[in-house]
C-alpha positions as a Markdown table, in Angstrom:
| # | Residue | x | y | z |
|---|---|---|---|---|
| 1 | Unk | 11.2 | 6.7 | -12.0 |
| 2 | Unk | 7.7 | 5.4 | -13.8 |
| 3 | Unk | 7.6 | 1.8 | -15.2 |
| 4 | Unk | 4.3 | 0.5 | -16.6 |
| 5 | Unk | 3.0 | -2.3 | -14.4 |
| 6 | Unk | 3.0 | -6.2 | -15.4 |
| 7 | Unk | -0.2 | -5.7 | -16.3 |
| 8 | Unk | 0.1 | -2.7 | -18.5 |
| 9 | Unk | 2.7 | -4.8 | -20.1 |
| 10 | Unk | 0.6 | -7.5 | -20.8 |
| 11 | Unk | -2.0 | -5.4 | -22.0 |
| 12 | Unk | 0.1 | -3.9 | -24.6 |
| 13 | Unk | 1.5 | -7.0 | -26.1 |
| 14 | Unk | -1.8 | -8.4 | -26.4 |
| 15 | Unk | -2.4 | -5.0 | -28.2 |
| 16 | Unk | 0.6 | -5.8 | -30.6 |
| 17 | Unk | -0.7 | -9.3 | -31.3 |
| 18 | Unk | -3.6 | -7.9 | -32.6 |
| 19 | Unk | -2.3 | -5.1 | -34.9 |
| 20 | Unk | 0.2 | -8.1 | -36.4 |
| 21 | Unk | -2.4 | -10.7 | -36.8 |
| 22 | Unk | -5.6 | -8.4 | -37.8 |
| 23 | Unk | -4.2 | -5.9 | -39.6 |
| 24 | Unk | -0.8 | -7.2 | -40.8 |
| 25 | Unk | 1.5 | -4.7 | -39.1 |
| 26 | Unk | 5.4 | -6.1 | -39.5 |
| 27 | Unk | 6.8 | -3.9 | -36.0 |
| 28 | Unk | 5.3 | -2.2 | -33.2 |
| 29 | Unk | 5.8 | -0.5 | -30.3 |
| 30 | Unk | 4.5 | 0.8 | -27.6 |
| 31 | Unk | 6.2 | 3.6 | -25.2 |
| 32 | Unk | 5.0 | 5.4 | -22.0 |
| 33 | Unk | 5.9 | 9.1 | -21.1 |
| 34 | Unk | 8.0 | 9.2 | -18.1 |
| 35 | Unk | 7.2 | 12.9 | -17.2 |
| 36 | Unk | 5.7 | 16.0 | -18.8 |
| 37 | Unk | 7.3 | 19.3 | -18.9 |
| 38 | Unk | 5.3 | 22.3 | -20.4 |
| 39 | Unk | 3.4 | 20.4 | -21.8 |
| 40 | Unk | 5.1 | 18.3 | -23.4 |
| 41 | Unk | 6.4 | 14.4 | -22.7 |
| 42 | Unk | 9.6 | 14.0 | -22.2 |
| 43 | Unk | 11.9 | 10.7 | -21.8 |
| 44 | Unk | 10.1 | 7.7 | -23.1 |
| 45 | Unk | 9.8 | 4.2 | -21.7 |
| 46 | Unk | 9.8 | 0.6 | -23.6 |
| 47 | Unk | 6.4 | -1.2 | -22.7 |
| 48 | Unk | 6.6 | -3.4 | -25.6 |
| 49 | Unk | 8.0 | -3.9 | -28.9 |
| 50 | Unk | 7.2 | -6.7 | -32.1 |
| 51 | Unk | 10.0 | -8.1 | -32.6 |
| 52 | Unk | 11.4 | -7.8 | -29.3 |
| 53 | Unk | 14.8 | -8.8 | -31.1 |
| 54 | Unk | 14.5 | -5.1 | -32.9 |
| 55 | Unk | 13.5 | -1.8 | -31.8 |
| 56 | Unk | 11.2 | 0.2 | -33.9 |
| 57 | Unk | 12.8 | 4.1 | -34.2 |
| 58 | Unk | 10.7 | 6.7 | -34.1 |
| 59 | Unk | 10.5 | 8.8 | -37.3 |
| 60 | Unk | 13.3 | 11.3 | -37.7 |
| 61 | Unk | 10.8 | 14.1 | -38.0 |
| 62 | Unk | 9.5 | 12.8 | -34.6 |
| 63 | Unk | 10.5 | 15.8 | -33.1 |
| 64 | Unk | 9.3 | 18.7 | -34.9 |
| 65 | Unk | 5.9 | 16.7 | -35.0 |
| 66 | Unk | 4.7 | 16.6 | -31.1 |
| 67 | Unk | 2.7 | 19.6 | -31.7 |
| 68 | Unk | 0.6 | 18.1 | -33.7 |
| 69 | Unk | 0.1 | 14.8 | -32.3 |
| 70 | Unk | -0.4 | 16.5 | -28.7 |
| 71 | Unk | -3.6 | 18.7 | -30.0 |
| 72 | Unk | -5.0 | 15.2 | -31.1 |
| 73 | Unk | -4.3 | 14.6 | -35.0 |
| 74 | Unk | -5.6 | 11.0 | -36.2 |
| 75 | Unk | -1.8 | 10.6 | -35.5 |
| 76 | Unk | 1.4 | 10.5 | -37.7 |
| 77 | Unk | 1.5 | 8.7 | -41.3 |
| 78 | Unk | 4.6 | 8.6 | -42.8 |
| 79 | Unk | 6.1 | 5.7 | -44.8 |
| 80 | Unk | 3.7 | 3.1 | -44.3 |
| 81 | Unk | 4.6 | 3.9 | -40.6 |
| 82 | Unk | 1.6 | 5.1 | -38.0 |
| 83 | Unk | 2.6 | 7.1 | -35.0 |
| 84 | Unk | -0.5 | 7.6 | -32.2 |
| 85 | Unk | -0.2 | 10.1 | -29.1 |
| 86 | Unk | -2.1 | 7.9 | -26.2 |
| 87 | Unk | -4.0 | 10.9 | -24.8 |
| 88 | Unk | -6.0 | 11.0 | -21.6 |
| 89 | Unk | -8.0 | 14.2 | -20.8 |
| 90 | Unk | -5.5 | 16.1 | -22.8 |
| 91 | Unk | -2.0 | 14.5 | -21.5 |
| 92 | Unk | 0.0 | 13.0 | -23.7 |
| 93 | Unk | 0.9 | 9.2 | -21.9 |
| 94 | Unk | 2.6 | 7.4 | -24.7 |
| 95 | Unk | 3.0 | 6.3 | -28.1 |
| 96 | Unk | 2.0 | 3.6 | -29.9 |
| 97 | Unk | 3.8 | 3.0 | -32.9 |
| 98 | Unk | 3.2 | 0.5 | -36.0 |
| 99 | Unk | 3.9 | 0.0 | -39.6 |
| 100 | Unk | 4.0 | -2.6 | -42.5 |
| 101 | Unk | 5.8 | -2.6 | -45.8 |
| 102 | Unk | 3.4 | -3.8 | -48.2 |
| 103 | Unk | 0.7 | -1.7 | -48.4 |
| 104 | Unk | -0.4 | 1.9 | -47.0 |
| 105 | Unk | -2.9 | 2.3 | -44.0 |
| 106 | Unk | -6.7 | 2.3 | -45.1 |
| 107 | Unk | -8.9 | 4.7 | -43.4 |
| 108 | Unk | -10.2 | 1.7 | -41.4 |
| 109 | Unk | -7.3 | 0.3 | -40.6 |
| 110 | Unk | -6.2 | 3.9 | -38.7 |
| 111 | Unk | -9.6 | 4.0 | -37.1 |
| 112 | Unk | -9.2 | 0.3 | -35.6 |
| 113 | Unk | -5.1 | 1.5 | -34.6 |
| 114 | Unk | -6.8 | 4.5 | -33.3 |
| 115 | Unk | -9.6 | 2.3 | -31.0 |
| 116 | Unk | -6.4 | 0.7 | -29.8 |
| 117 | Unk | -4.3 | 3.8 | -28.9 |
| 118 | Unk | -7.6 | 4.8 | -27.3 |
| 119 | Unk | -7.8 | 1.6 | -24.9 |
| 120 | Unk | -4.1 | 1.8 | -24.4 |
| 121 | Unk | -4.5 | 5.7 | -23.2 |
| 122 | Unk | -7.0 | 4.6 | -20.7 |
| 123 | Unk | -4.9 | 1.8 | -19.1 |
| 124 | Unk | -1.8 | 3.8 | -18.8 |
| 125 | Unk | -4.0 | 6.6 | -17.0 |
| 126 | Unk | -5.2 | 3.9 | -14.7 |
| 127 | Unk | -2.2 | 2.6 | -14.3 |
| 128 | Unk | -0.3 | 5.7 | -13.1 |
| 129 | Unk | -3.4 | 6.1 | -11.0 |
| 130 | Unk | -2.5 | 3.3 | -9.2 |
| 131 | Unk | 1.1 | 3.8 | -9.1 |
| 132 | Unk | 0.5 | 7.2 | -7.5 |
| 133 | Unk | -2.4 | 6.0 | -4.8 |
| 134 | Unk | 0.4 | 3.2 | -3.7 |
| 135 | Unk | 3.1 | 5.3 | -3.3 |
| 136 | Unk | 0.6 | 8.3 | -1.4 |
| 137 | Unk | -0.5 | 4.8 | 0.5 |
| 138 | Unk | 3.2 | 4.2 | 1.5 |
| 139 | Unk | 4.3 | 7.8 | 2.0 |
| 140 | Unk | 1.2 | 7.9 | 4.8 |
| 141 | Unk | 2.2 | 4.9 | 6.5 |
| 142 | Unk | 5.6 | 5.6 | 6.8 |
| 143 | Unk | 4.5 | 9.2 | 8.2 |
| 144 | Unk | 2.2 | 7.4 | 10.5 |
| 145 | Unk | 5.2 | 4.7 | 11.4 |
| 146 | Unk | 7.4 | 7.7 | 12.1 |
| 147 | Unk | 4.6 | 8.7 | 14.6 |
| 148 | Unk | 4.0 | 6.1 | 16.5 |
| 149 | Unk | 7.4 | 5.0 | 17.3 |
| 150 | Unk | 8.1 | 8.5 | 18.3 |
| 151 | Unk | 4.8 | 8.3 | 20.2 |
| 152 | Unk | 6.0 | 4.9 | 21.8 |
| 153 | Unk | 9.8 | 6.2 | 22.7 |
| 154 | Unk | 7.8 | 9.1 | 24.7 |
| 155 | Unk | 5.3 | 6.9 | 26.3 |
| 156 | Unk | 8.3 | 5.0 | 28.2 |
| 157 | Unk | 9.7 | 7.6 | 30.5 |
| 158 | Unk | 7.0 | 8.8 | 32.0 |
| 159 | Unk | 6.1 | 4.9 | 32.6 |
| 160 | Unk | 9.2 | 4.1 | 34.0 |
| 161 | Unk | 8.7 | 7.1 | 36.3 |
| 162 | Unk | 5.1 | 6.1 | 37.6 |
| 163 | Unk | 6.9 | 2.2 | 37.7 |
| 164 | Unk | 9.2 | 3.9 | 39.8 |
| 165 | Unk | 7.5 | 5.8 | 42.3 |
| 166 | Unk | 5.1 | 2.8 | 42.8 |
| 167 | Unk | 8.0 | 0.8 | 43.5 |
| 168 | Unk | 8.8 | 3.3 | 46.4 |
| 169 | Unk | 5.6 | 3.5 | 47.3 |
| 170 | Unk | 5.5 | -0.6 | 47.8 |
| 171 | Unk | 8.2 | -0.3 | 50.0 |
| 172 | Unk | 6.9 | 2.5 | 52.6 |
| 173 | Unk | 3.5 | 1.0 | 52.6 |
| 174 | Unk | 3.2 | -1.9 | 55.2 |
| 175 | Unk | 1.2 | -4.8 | 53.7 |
| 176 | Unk | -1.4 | -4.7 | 55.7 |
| 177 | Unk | -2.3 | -1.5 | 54.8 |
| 178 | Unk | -5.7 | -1.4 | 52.4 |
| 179 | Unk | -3.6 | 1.0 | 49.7 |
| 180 | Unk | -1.0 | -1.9 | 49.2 |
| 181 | Unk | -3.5 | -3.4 | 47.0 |
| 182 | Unk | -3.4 | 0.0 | 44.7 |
| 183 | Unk | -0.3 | 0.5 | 44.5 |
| 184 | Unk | 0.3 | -4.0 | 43.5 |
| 185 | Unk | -2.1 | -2.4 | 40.9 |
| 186 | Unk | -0.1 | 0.2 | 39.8 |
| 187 | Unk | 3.0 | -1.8 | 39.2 |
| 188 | Unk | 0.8 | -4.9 | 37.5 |
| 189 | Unk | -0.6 | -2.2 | 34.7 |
| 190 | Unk | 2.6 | -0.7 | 34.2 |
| 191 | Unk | 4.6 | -3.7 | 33.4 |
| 192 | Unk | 1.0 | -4.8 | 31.0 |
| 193 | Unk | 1.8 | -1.7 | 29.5 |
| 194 | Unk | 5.3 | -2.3 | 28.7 |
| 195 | Unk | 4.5 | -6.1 | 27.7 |
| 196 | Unk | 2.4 | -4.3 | 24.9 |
| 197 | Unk | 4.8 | -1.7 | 24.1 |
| 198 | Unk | 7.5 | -4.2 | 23.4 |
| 199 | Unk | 4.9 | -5.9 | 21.5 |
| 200 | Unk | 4.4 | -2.9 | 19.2 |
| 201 | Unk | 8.3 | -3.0 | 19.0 |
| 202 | Unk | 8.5 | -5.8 | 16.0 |
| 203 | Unk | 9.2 | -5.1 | 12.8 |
| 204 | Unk | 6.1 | -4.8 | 10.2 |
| 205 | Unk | 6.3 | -3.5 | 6.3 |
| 206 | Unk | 6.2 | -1.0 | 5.1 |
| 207 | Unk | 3.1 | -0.5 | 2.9 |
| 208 | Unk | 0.1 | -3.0 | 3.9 |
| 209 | Unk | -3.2 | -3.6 | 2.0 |
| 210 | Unk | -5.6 | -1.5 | 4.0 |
| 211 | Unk | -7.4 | -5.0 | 5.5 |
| 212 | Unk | -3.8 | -5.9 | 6.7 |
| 213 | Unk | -3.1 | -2.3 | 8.2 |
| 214 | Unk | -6.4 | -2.8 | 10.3 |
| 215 | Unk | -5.4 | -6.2 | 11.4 |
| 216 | Unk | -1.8 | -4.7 | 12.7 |
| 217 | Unk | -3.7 | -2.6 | 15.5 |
| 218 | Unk | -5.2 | -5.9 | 16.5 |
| 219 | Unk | -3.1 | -8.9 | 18.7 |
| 220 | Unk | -0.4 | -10.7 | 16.9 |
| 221 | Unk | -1.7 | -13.4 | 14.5 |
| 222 | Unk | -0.4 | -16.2 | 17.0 |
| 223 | Unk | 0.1 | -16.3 | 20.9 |
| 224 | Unk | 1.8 | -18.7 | 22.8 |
| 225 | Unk | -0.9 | -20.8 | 24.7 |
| 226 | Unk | -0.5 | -22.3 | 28.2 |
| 227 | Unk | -1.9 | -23.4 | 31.8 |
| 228 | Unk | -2.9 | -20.3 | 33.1 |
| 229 | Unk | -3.8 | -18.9 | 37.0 |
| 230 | Unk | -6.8 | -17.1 | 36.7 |
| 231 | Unk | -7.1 | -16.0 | 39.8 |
| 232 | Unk | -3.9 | -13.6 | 39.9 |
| 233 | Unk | -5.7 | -12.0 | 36.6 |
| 234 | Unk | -8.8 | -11.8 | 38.0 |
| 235 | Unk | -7.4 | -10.3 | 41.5 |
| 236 | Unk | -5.6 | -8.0 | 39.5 |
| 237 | Unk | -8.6 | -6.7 | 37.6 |
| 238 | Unk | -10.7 | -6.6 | 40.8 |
| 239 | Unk | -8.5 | -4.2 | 42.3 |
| 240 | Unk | -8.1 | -2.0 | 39.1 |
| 241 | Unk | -12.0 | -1.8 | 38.2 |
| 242 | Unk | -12.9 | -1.3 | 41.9 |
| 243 | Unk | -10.6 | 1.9 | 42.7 |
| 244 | Unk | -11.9 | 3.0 | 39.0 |
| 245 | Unk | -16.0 | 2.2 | 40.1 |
| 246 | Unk | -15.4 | 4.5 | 43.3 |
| 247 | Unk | -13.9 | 7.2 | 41.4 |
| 248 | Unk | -17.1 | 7.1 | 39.4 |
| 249 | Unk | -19.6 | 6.6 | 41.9 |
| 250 | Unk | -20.3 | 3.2 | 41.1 |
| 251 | Unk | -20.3 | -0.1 | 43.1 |
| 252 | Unk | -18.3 | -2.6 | 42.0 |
| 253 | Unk | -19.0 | -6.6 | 43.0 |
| 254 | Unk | -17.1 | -9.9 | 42.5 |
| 255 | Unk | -18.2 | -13.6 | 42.6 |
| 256 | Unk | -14.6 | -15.2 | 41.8 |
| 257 | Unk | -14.2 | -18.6 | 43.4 |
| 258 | Unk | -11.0 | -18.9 | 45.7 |
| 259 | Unk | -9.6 | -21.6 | 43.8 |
| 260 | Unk | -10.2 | -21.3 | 40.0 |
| 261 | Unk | -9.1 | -24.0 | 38.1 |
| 262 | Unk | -6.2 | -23.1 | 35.4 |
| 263 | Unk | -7.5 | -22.6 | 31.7 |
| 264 | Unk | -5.5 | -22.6 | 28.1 |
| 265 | Unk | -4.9 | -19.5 | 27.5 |
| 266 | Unk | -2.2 | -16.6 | 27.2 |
| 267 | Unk | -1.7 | -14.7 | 31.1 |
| 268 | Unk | -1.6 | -10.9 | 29.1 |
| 269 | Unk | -4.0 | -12.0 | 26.9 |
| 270 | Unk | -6.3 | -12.9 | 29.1 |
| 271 | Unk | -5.8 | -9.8 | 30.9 |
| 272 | Unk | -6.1 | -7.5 | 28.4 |
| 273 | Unk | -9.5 | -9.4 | 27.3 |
| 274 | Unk | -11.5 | -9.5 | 30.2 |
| 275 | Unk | -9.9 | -5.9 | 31.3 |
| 276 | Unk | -11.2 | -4.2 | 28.4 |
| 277 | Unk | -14.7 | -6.0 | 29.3 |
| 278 | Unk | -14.9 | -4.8 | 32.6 |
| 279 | Unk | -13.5 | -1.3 | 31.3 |
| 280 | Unk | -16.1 | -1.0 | 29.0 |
| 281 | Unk | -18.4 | -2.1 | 31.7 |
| 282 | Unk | -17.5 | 0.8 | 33.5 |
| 283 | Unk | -17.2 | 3.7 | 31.0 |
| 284 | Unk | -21.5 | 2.6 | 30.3 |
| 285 | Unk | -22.9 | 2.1 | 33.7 |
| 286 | Unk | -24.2 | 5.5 | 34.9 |
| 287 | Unk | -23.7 | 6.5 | 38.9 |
| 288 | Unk | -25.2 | 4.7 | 40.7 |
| 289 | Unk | -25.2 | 1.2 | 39.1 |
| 290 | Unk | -22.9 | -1.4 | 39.6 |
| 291 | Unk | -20.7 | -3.9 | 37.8 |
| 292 | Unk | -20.3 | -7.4 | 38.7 |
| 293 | Unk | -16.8 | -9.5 | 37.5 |
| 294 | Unk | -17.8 | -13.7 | 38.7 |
| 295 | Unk | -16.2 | -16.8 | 37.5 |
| 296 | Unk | -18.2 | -19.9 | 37.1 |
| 297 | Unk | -16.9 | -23.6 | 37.2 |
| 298 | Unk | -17.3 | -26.0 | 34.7 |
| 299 | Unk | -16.5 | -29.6 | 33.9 |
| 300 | Unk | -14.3 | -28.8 | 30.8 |
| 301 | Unk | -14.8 | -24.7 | 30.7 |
| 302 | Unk | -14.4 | -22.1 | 32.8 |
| 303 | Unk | -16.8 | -19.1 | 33.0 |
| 304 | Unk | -15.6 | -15.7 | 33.5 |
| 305 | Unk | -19.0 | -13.0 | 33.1 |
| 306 | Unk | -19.0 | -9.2 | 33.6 |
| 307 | Unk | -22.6 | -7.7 | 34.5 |
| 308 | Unk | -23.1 | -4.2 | 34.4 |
| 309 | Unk | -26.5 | -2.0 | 34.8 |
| 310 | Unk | -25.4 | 0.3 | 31.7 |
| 311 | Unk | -26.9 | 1.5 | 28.7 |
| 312 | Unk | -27.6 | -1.6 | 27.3 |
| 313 | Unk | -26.7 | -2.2 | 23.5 |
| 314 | Unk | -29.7 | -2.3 | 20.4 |
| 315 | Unk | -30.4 | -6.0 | 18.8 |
| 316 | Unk | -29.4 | -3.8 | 15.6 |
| 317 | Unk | -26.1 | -3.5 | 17.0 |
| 318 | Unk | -25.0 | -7.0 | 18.0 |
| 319 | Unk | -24.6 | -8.9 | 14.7 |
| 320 | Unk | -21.6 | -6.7 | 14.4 |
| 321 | Unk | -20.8 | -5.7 | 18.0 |
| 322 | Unk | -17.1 | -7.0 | 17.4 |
| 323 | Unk | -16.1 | -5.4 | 14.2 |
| 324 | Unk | -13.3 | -3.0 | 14.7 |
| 325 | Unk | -14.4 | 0.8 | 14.9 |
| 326 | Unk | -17.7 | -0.4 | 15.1 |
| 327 | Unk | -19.4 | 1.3 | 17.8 |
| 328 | Unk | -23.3 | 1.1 | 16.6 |
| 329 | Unk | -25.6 | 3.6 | 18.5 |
| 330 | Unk | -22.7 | 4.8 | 20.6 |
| 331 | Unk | -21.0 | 6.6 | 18.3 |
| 332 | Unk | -23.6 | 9.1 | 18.7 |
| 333 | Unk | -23.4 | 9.6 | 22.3 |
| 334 | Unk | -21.6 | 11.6 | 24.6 |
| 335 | Unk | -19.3 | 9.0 | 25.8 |
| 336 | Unk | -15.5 | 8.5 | 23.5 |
| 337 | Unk | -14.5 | 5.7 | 22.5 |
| 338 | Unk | -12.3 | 3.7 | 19.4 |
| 339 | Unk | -14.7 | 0.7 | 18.9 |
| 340 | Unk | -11.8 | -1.3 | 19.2 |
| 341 | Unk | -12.0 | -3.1 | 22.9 |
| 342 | Unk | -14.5 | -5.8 | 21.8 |
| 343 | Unk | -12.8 | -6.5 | 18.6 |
| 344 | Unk | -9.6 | -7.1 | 20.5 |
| 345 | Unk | -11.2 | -8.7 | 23.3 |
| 346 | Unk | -13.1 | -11.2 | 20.8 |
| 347 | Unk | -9.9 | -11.5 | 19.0 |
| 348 | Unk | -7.7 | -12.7 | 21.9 |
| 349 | Unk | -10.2 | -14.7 | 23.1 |
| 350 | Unk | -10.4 | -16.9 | 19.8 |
| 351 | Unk | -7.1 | -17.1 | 19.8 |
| 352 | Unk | -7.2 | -18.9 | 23.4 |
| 353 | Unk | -9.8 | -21.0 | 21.4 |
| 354 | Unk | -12.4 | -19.5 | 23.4 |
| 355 | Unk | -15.8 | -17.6 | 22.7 |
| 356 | Unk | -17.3 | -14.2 | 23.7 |
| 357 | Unk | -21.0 | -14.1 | 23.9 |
| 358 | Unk | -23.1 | -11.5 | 25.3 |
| 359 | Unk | -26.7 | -10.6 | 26.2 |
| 360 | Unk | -28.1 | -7.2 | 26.4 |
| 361 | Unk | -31.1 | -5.4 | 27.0 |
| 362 | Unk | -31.6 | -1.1 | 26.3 |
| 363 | Unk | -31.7 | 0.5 | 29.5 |
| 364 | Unk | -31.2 | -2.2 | 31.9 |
| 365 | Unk | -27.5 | -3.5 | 30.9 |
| 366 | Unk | -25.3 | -6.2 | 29.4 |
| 367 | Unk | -23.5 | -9.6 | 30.5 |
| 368 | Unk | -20.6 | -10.8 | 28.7 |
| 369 | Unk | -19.4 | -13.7 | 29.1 |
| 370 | Unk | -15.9 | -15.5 | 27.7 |
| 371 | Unk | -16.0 | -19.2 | 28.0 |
| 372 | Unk | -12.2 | -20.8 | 28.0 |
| 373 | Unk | -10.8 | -24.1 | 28.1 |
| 374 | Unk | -9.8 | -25.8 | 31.3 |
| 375 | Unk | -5.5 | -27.4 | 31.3 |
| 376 | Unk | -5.8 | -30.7 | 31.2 |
């Protein structure tokens, strides 16, 4: 069912203030259309009403006279009362209704009740405007809600399958053998998965201001923060980027001290950082190159850099390098891409009250480097 806004309401009262105060009227009120139906209004709605202790009737001839106010008469004068149709590009939206008991209406008087009809018109069209693009806005995300969790409930057999056959895998592979590492990797990625599928899991509402929509693909607004091992993350990575770089024809290096210290920070959000870093790495270095994952010790900070001999990124490009969906020259390319890794990346990393920087040069390649907090 239509209802004017609070601010439509407040419009019109301010409306009735002024016909009682400028031009003496004694009761007004104002009404919105709730529908249309051949052309005509149907059902009306209260906005506002002087005195709100009475209710000013339409005329009994009200009827029988919405023909003529719809083809867009100077409006209906009948016993010191002044009916106005609030028409918008040909729809009738309302009435506005006034009258006084001393006097008739001056042919100035209706003009300056019609200038008010007039502005009234025009808010109520905005005002259903609005109405309609928040509801569309609601309708969409709820068909986009639908999807996802659909999407999400289908995305977890076939992981608990692949979680499964790694698991037997693990078990007829002796440890020694080189593919054990692989198959660690397999079952590592598939419970990162699940971590952010349960993630995706919690409740959000139902219509969100488009910035707040954006934000909800992006990590959770707080994540717990704690001594974490980086070199099980860093291992884990390794292993992932390097069976990834030979598929490719790339080499793969790493510099990562045997003993890292432990930083503040989140274990999956760390991994899901400095993964997408070294993904990213790998999805711009041509055949050929190489990309380089190395750790670097510091008296308070740790280190943690990813070289690769890629495309490089334009100067243009990195004031804004970690904006979401912003993927600069790239977009034009041949390679795919979301434009959101960085933006995550940056965003978890800021969260561990950490920084990304990186330096780049066309042609030749980019470093990034994330600088964390060592545990006390």
């Amino acid at each position: 069912m239509l209802a004017a806004s609070p601010d439509l309401v407040a419009l019109a009262r301010s409306q009735i203030i002024l016909l009682t105060q400028s031009l003496g009227a004694v009761a007004s009120a104002i009404y919105i259309t709730e529908n249309v139906a051949d052309g005509m209004p149907t059902n009306l709605i209260e906005v506002a009403v002087f005195p709100e202790d009475s209710l000013m009737a339409l005329p009994e001839a009200f009827p029988e006279t919405l023909p003529m106010l719809s083809m867009g008469s100077g409006g209906l004068v009948k016993q010191r009362r002044f009916v106005l149709p609030l028409i918008y590009e040909e729809a009738i939206l309302g009435f506005l209704m006034t009258g006084r008991d001393d006097r008739d209406w001056q042919e100035y008087e209706q003009s300056q009740i019609q200038q008010i009809a007039n502005t009234l018109a025009i808010a109520c069209a905005l005002d259903r405007r609005n109405q309609w693009l928040v509801a569309n806005q609601q309708r969409n995300y709820e068909e986009q809600s639908n999807f996802f969790a659909s999407l999400l409930h289908q995305l977890r057999n076939p992981l608990t399958a692949i979680r499964t056959f790694a698991q037997l895998l693990s078990r007829r592979i002796v440890e020694s053998d080189p593919n054990q590492k692989f198959v660690t990797g397999i079952l590592r990625e598939t419970q990162h998965i699940q971590d952010l599928l349960s993630e995706a899991d919690r409740p959000a509402p139902l219509l969100l201001p488009q910035a707040e929509q954006e934000k909800a693909l992006l990590p959770a607004a707080t994540i717990e923060l704690a001594p974490v091992d980086l070199n099980g993350i860093l291992e884990a990575i390794a292993n992932f980027a390097s069976a990834i770089a030979q598929d490719r024809n790339i080499q793969f290096l790493s510099n990562i001290p045997s003993h890292l210290p432990k930083v503040l920070g989140n274990e999956s959000g760390l991994r899901e950082a400095i993964g997408n870093l070294v993904e990213n790495a790998l999805k711009y270095t041509p055949e050929r190159g190489y990309v380089l994952l190395g750790a670097d010790v510091k008296p308070d900070t740790v280190y943690i850099y990813v070289q690769d001999t890629g495309v490089g990124i334009p100067d243009a490009d990195l004031p804004r390098l970690f904006e979401r969906s912003f993927r600069g020259r790239q977009a034009d390319g041949d390679i795919s891409g979301t434009g959101l890794g960085l933006a995550i990346a940056n965003e978890l990393v800021q969260k561990m009250e950490g920084s990304i920087h990186v330096i780049s040069q066309v042609g030749k390649g980019s470093t990034f480097a994330v600088t964390l907090k060592r545990s006390t």
